[in-house]
Backbone of each chain as ProteinMPNN parsed JSONL, in Angstrom:
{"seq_chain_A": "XXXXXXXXXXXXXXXXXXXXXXXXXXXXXXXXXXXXXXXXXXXXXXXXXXXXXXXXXXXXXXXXXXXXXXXXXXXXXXXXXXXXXXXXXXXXXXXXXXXXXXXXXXXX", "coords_chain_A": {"N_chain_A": [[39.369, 1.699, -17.214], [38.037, 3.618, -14.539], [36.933, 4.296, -11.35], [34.373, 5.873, -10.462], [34.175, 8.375, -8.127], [31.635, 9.013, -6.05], [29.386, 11.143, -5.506], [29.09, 11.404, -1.445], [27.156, 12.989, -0.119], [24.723, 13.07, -1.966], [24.465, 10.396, -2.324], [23.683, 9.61, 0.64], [21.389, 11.169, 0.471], [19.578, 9.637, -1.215], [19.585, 7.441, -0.04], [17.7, 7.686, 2.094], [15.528, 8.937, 0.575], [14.978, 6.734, -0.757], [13.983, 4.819, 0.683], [11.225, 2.343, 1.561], [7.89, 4.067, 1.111], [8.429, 6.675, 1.582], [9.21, 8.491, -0.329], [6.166, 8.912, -0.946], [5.166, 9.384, 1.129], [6.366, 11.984, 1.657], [4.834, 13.277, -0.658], [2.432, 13.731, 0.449], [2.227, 15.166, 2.276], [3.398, 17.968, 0.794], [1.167, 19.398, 0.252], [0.727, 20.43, 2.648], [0.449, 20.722, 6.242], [-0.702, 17.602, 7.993], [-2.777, 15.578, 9.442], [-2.009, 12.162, 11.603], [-3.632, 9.969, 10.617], [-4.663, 11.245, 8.262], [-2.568, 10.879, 6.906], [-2.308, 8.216, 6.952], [-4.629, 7.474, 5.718], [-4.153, 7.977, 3.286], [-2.195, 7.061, 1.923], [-3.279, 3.56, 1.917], [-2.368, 1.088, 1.539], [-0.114, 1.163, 3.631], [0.938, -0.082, 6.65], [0.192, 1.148, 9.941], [2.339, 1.463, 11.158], [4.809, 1.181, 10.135], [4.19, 3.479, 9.118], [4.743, 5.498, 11.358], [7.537, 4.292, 11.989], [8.542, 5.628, 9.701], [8.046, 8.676, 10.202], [9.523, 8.707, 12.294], [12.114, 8.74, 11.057], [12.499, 10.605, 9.363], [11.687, 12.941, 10.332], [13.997, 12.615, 12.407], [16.204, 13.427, 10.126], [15.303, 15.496, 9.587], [13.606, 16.482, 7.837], [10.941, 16.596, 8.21], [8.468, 17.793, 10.753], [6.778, 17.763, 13.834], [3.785, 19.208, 14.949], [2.294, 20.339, 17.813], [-1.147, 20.97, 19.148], [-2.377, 22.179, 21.665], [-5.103, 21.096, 22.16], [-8.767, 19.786, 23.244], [-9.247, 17.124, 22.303], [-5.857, 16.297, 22.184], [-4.249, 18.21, 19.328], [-2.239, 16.582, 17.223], [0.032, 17.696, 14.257], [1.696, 16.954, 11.321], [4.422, 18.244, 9.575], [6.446, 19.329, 6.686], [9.558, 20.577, 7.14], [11.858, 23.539, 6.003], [14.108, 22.036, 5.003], [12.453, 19.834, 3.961], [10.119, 21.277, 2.657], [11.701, 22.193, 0.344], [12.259, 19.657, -1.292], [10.767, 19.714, -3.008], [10.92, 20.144, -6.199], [12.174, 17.104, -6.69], [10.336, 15.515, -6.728], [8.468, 16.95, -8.067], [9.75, 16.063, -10.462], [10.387, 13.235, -10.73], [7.21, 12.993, -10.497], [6.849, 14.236, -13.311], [8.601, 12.545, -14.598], [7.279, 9.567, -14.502], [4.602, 10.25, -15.32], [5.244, 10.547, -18.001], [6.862, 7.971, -18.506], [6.535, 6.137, -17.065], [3.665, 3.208, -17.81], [0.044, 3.078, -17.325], [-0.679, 0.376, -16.109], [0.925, 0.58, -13.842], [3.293, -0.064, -14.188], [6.493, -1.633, -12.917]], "CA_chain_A": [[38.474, 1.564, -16.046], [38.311, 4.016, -13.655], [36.084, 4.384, -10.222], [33.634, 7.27, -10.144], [33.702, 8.57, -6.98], [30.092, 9.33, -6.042], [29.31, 12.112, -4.041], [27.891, 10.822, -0.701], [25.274, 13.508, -0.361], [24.043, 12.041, -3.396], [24.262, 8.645, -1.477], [22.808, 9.972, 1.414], [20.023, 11.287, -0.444], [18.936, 8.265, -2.321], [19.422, 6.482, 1.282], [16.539, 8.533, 2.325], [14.22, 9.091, -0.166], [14.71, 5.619, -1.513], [13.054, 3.916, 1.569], [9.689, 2.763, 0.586], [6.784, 5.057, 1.115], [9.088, 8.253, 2.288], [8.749, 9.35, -1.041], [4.64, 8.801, -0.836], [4.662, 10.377, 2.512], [6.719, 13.931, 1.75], [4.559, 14.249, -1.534], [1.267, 14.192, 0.498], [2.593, 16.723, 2.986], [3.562, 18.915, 0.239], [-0.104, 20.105, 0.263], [0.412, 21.173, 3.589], [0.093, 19.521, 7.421], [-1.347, 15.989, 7.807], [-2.5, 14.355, 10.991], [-1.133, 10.543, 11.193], [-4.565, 9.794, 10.057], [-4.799, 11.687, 7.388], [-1.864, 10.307, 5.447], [-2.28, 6.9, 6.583], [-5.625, 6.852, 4.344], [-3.475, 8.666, 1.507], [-1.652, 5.389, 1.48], [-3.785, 2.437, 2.439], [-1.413, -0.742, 1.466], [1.021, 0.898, 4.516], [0.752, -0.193, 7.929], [0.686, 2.438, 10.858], [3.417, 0.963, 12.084], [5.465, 1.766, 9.38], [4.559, 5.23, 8.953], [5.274, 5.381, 12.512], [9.174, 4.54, 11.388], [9.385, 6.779, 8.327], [8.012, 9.434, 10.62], [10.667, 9.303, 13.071], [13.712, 8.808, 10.529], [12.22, 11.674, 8.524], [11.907, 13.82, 11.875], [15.133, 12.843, 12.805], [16.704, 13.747, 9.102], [14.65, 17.123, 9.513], [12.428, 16.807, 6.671], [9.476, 17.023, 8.786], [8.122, 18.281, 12.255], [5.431, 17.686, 14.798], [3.47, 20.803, 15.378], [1.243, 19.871, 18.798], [-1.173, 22.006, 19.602], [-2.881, 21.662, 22.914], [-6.661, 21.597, 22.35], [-8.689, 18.898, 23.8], [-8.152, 16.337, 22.503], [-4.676, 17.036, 21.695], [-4.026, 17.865, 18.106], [-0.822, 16.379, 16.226], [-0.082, 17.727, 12.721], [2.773, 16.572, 10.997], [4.461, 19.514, 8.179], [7.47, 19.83, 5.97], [10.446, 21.774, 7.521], [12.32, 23.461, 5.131], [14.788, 21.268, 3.953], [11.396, 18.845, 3.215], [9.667, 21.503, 1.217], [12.831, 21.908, -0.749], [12.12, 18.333, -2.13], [9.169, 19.925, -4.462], [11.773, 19.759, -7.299], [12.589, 16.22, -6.415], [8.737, 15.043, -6.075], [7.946, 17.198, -9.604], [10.742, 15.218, -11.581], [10.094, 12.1, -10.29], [6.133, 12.741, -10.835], [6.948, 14.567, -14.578], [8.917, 10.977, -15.437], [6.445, 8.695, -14.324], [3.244, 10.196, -16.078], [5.633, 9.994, -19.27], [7.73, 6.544, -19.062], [5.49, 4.238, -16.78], [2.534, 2.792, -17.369], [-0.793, 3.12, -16.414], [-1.351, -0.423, -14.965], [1.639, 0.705, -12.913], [4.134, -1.523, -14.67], [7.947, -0.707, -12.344]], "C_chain_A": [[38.883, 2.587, -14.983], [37.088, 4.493, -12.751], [35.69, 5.531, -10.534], [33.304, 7.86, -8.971], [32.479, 9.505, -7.078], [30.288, 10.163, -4.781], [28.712, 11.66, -2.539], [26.989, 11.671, 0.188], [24.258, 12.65, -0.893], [23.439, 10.879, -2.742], [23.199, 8.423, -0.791], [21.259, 10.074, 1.133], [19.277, 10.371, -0.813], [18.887, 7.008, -0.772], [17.95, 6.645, 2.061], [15.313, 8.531, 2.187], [14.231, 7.53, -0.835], [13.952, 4.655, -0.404], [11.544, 3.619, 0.992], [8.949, 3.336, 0.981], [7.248, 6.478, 1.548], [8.562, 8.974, 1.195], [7.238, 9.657, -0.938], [4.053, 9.848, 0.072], [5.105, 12.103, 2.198], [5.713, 14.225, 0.693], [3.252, 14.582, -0.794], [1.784, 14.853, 1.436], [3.076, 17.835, 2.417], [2.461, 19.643, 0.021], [-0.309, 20.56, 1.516], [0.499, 20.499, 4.901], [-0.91, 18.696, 7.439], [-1.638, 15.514, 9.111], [-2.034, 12.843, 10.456], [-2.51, 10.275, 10.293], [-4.97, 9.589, 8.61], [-3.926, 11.102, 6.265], [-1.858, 9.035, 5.431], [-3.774, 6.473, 5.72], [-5.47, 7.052, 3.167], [-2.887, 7.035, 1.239], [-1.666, 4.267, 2.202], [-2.64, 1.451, 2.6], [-0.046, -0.285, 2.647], [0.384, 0.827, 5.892], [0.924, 1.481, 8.587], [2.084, 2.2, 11.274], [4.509, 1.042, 11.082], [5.666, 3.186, 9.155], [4.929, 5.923, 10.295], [6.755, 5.576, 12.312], [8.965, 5.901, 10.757], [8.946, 8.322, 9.046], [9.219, 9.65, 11.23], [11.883, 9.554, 12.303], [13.461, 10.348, 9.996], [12.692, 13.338, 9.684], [13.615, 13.681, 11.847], [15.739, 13.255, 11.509], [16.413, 15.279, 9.015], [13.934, 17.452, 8.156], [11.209, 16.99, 7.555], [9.336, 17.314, 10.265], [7.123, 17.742, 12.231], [5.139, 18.825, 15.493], [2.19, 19.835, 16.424], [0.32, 20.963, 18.971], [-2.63, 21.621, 20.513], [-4.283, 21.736, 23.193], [-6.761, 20.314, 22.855], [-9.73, 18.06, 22.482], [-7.328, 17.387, 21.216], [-4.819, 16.728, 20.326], [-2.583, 17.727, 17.34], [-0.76, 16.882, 15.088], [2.001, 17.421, 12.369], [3.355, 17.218, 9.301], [5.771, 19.143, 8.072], [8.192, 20.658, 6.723], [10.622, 22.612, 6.223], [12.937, 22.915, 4.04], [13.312, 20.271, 3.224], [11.205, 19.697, 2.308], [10.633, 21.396, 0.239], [13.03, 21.009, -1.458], [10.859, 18.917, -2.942], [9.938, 19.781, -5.801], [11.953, 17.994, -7.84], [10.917, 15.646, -7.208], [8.472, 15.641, -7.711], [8.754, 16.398, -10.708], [10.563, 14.241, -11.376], [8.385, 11.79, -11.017], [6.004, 13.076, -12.339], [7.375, 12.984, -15.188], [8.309, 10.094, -15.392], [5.173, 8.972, -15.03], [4.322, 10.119, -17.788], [5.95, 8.611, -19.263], [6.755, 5.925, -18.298], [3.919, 4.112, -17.038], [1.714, 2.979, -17.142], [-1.399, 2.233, -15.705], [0.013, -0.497, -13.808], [2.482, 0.127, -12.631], [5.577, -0.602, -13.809], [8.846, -0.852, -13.662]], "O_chain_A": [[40.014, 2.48, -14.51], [36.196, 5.092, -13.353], [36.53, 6.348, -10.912], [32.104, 7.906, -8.699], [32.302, 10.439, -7.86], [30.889, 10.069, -3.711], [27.488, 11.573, -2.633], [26.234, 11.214, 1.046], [23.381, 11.891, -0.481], [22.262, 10.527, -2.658], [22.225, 7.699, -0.998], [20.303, 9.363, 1.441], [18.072, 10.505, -0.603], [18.215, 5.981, -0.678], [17.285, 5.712, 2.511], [14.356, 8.318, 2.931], [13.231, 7.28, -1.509], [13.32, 3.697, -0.849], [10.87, 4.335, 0.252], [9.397, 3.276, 2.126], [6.42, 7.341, 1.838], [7.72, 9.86, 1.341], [7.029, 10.865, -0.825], [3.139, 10.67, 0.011], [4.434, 13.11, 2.42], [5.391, 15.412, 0.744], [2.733, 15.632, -1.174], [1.562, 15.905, 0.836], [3.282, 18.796, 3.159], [2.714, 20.736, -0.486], [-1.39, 21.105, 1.741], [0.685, 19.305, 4.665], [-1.99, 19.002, 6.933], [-0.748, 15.069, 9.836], [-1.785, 12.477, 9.307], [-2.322, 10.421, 9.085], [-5.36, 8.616, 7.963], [-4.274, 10.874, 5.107], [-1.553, 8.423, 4.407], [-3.962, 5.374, 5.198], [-6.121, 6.663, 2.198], [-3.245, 6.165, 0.445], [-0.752, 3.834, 2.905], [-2.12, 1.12, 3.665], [0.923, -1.04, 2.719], [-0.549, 1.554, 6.232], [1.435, 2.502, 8.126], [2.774, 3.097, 11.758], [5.51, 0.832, 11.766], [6.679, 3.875, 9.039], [5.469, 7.024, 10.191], [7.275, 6.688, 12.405], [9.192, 7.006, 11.252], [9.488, 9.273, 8.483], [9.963, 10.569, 10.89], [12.681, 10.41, 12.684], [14.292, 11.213, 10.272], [13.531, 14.239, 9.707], [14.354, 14.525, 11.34], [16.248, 14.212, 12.092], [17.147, 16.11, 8.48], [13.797, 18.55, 7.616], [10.504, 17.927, 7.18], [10.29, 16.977, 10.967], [6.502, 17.285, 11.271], [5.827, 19.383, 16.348], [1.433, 18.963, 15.999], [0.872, 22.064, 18.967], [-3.618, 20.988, 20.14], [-4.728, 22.284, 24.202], [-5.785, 19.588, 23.045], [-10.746, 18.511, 21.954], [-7.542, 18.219, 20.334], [-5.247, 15.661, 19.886], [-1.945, 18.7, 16.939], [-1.775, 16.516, 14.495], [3.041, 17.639, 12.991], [2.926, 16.851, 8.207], [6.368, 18.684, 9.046], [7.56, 21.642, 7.108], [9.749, 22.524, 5.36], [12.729, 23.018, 2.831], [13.262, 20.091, 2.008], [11.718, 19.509, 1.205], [10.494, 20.591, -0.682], [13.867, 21.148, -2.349], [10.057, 18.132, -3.449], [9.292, 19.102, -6.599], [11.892, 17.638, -9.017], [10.82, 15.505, -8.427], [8.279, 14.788, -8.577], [8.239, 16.177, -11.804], [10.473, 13.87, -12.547], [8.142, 10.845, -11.768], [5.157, 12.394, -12.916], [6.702, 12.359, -16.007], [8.564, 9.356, -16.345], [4.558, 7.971, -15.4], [3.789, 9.467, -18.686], [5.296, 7.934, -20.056], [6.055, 5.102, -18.888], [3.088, 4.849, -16.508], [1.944, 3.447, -16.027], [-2.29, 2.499, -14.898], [0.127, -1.447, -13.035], [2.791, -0.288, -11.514], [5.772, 0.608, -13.924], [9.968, -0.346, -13.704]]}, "seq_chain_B": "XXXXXXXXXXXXXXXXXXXXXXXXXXXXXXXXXXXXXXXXXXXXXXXXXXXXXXXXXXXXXXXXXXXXXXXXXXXXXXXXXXXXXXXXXXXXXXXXXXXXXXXXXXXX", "coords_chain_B": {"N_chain_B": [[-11.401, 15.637, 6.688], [-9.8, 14.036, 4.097], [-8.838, 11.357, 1.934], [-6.377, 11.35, 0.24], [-5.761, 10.519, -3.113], [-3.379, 8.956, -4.525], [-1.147, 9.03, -7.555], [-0.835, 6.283, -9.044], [1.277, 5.385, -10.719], [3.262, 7.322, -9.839], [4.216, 6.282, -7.685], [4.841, 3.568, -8.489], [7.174, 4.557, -9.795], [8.586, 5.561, -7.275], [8.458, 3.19, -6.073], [9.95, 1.696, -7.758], [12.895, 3.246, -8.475], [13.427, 4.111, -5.751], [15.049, 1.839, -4.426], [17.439, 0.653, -2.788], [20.699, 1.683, -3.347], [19.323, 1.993, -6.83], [19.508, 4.422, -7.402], [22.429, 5.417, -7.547], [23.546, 3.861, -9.247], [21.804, 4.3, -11.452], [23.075, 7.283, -11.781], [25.716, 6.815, -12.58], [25.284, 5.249, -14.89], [24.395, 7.618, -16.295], [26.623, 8.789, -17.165], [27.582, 7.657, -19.192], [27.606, 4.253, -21.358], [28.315, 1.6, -19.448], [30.788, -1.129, -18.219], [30.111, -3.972, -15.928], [32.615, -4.116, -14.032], [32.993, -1.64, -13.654], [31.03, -0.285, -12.518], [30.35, -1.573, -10.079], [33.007, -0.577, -9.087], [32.558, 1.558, -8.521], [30.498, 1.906, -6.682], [31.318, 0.806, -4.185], [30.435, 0.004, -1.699], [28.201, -2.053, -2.237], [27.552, -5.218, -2.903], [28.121, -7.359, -5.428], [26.145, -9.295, -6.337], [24.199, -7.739, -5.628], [24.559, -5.692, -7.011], [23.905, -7.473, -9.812], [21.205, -7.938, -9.322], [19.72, -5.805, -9.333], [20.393, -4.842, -12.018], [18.869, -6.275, -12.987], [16.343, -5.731, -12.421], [16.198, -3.369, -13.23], [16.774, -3.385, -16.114], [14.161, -5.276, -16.844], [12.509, -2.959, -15.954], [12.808, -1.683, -18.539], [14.754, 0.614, -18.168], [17.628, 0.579, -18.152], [19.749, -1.361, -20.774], [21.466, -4.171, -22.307], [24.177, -3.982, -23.983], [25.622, -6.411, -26.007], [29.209, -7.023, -27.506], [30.782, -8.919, -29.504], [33.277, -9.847, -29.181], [36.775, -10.706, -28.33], [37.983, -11.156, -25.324], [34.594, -11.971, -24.529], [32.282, -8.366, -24.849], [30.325, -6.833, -22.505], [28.206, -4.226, -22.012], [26.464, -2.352, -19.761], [24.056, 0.02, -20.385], [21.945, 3.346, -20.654], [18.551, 3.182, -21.446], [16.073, 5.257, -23.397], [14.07, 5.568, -21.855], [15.251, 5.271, -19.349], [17.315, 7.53, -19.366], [15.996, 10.18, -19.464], [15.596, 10.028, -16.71], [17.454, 11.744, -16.254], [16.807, 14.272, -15.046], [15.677, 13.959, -12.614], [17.575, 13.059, -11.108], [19.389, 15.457, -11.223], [17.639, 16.97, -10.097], [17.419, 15.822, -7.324], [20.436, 15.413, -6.7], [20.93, 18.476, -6.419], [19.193, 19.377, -4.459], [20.29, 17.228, -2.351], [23.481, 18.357, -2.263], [22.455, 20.969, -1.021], [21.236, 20.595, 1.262], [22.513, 18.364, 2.436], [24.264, 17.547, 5.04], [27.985, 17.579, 4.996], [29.102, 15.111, 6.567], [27.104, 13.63, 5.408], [25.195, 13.688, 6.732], [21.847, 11.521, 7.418]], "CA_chain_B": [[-10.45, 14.563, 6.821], [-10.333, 13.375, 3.431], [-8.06, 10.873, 1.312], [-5.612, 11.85, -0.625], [-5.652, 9.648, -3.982], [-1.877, 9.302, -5.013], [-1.294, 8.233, -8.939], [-0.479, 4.604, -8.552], [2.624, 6.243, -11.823], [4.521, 7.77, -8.97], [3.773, 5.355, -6.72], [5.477, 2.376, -9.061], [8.432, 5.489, -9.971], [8.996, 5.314, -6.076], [9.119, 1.736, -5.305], [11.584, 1.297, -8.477], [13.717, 4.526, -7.728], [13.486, 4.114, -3.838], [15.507, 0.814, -4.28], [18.928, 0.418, -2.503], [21.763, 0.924, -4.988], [19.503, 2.006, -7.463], [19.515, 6.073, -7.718], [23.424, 5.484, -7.928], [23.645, 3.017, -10.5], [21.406, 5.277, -12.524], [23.167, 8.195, -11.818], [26.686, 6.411, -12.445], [25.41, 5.21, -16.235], [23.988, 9.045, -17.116], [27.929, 9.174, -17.806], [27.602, 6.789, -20.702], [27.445, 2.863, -20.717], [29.547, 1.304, -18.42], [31.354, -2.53, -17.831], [29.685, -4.549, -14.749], [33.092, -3.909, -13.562], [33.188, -0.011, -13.833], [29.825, 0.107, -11.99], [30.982, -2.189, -9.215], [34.525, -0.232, -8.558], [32.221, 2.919, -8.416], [29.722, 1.589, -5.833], [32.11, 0.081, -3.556], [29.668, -0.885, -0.533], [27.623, -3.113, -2.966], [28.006, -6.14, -3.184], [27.979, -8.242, -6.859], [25.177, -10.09, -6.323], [22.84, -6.94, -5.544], [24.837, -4.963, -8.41], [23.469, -8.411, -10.592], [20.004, -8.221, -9.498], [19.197, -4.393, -9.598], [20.535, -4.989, -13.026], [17.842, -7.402, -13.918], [15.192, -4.833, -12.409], [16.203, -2.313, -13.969], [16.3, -4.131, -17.513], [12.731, -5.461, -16.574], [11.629, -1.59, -16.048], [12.904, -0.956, -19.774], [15.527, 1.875, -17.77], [18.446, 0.248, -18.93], [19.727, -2.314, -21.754], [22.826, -4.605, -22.226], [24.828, -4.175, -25.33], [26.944, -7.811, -26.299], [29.835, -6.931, -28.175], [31.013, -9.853, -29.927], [34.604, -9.705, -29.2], [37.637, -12.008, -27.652], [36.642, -12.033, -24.562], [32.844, -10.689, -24.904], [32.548, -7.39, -24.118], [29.102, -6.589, -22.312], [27.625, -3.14, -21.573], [25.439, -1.804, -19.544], [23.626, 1.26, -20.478], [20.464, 3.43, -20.122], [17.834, 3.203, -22.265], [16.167, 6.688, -23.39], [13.31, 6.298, -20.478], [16.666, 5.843, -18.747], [18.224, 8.344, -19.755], [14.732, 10.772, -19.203], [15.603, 10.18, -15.331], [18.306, 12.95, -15.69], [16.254, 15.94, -14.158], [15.531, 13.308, -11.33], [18.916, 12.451, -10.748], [19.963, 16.296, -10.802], [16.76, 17.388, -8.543], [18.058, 15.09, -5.9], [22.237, 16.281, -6.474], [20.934, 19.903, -5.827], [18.513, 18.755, -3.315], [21.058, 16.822, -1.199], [24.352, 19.671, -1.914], [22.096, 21.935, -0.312], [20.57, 20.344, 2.64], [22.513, 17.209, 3.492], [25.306, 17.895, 5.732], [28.744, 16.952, 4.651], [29.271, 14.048, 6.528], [26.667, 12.839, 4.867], [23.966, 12.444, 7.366], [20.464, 11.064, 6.262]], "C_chain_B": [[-10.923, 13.736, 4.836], [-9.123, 12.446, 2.425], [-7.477, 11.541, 0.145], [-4.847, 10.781, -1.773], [-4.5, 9.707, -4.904], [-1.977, 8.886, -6.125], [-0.652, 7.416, -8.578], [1.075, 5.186, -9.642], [3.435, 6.431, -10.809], [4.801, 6.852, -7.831], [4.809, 4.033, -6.824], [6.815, 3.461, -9.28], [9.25, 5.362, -8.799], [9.481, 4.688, -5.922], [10.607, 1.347, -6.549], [12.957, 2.248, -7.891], [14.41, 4.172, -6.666], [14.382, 2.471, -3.801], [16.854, 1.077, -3.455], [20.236, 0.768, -3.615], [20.938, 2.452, -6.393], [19.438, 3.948, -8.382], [21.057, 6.138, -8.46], [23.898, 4.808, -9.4], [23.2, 3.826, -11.793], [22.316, 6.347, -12.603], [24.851, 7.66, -12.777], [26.659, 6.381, -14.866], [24.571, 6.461, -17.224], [25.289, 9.36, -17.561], [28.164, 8.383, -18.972], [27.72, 5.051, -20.772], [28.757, 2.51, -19.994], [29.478, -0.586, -18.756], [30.151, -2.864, -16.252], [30.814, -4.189, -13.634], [33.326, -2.19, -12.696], [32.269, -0.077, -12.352], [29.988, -0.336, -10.554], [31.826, -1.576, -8.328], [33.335, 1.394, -8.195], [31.201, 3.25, -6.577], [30.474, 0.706, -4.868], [31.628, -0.75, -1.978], [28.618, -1.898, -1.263], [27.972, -4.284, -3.321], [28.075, -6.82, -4.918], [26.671, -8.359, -6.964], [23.996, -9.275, -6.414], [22.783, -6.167, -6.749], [23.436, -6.069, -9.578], [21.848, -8.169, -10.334], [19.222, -7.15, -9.381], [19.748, -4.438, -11.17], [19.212, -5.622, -13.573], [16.72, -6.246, -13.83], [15.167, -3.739, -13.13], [16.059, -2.19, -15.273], [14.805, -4.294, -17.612], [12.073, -4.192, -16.927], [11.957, -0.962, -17.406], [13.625, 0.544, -19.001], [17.013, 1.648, -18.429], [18.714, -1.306, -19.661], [20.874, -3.241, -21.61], [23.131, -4.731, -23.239], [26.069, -5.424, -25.319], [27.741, -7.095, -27.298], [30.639, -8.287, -28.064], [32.695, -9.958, -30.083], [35.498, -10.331, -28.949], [38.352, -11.107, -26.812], [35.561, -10.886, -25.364], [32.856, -9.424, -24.696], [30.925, -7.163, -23.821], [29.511, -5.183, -21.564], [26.823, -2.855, -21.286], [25.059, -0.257, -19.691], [22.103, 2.154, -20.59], [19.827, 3.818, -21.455], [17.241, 4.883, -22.388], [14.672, 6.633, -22.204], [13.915, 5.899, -19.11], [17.156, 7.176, -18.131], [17.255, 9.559, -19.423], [14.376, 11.338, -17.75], [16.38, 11.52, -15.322], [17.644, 14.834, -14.798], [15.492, 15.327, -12.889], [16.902, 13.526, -10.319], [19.663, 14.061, -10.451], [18.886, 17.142, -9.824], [17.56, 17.176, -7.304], [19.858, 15.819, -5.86], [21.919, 17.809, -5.994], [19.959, 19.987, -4.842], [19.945, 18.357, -1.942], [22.511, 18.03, -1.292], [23.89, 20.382, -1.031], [21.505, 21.909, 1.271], [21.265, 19.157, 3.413], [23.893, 17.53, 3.669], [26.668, 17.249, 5.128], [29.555, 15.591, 4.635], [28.378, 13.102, 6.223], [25.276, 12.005, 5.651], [22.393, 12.491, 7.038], [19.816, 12.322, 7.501]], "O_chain_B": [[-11.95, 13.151, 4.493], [-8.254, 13.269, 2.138], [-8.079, 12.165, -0.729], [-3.736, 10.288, -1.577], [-4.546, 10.38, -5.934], [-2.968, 8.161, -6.208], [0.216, 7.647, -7.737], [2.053, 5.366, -8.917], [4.432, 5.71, -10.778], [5.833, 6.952, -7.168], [5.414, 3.515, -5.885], [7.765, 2.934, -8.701], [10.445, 5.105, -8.942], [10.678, 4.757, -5.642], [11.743, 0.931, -6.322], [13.783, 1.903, -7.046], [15.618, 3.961, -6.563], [14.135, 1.937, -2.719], [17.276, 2.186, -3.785], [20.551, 0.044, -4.559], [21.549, 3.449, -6.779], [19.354, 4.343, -9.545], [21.194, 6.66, -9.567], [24.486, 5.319, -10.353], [23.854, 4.011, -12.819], [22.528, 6.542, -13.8], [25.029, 8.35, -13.781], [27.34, 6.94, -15.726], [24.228, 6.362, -18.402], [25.307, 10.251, -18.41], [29.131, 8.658, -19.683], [28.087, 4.701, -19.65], [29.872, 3.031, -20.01], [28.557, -1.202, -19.294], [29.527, -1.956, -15.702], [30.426, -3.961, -12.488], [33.687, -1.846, -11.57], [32.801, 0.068, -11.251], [29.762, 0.544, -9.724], [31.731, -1.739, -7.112], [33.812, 2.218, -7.415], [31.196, 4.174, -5.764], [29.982, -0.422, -4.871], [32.176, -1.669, -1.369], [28.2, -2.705, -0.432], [28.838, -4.355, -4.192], [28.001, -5.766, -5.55], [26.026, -7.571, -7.655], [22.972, -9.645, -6.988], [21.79, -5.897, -7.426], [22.381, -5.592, -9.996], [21.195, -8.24, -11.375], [18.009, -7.351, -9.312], [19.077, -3.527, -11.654], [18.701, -5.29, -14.643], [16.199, -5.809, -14.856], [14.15, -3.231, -13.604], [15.442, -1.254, -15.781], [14.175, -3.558, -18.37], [11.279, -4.097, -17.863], [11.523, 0.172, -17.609], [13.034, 1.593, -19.257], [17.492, 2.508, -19.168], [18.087, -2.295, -19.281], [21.4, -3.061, -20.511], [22.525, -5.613, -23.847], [27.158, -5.343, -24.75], [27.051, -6.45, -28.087], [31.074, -8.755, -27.012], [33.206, -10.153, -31.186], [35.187, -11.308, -29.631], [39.205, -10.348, -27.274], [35.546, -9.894, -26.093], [33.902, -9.228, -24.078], [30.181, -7.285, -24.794], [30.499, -4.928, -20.876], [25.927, -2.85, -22.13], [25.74, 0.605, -19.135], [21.096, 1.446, -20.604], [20.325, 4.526, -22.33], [17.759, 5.741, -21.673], [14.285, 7.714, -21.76], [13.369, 6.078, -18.022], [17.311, 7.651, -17.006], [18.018, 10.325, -18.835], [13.627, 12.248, -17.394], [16.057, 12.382, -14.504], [18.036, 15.893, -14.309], [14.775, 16.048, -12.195], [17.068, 13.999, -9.195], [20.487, 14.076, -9.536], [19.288, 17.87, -8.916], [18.136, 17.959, -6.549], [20.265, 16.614, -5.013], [22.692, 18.313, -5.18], [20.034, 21.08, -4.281], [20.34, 19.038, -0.996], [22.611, 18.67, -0.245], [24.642, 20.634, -0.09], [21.377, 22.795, 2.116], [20.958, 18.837, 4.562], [24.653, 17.762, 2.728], [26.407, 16.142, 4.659], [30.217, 15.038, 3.757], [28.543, 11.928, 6.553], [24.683, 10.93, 5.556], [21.851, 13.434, 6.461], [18.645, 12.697, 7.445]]}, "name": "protein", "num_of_chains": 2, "seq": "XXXXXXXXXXXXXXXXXXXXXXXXXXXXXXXXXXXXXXXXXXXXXXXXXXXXXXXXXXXXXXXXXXXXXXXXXXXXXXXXXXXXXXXXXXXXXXXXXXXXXXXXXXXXXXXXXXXXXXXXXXXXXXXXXXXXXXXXXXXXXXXXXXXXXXXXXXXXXXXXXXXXXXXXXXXXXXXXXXXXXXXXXXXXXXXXXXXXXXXXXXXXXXXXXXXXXXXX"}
C-alpha cells in the first residue's frame, strides 16, 4: 500500500470544472461571446441565479471576462480568456467520450 | 439571439465527471485496480463514506467494477472498466490543462 500523491493542480482543476454546469457554460462560450441571456437559454434546467455564481467563480479563476461595451442600452458579453479557451482539449475529450460510452437517453 | 442546443451525452458526462472526488478517483485507478484502502490514503480530504458512495456511482455508470477475490480475509478491488479506462485522454486533457494554467498553489 502506498499513497499516491495527487498533484493538486489536478485537484484544483477537477474542483473547477467539476461544479455543475461550468463545464456546460465554458463549452457554449467556446463558440465565441455570450450575453447572460444567451447562455441561460443554452441551458434551460439552470437558474439565473446560478449562472450568476459560476460566472463570478469562473471570472474570478480567469477563465472568462466581461467585455462591456457602452452602447445604449449597455451591452454585456461574456468571452473565454485564455486560460478558458485552453480548455478546448478538455471540452473535446470529455465530448469524444460521451458520444462513445454514454447513452443516448442520457444514462450517467 | 438564438439557443444553443447542447447534446444531453455531454451534458450527463458533466454531471457524472463534475462530481466532487470523482476526476481523482478516476484518475488514481488509471494506475491499475486499487484496495478501498489505497484509494482512501491517496485522497486524504475525503472522507469514507463519500469514497463509498462515488463508488456506487461510478459502478452504476458502468466506469468502474469490483473484483472479489476469494481469499482469507476477502480481498476486494476496485478497478476501471474499459469505458473507464476510455476516460484517459480526459483525465490527461485536464493534467495538461491545469500544469499549464493553474497556479502552483493551486488556486481554482
Amino acid at each position: 500500500m502506498h499513497p499516491h500523491p495527487l498533484c493538486p493542480k489536478f485537484e484544483a482543476a477537477f474542483e473547477l470544472l467539476g461544479k455543475r454546469w461550468t463545464g456546460l457554460i465554458i463549452r457554449v462560450l467556446m463558440d465565441g461571446p455570450r450575453r447572460f441571456r444567451d447562455i441561460s437559454d443554452s441551458i434551460p434546467q439552470m437558474s439565473d441565479k446560478m449562472l450568476s455564481e459560476r460566472f463570478k467563480e469562473l471570472e474570478a479563476a480567469g477563465v472568462l471576462k466581461r467585455n462591456i461595451y457602452p452602447e445604449k442600452p449597455v451591452r454585456i458579453e461574456y468571452a473565454l480568456t485564455e486560460k478558458g479557451k485552453a480548455l478546448r482539449p478538455v471540452m473535446d475529450a470529455v465530448q469524444a467520450w460521451a458520444e462513445e460510452w454514454v447513452d443516448s437517453e442520457g444514462e450517467k
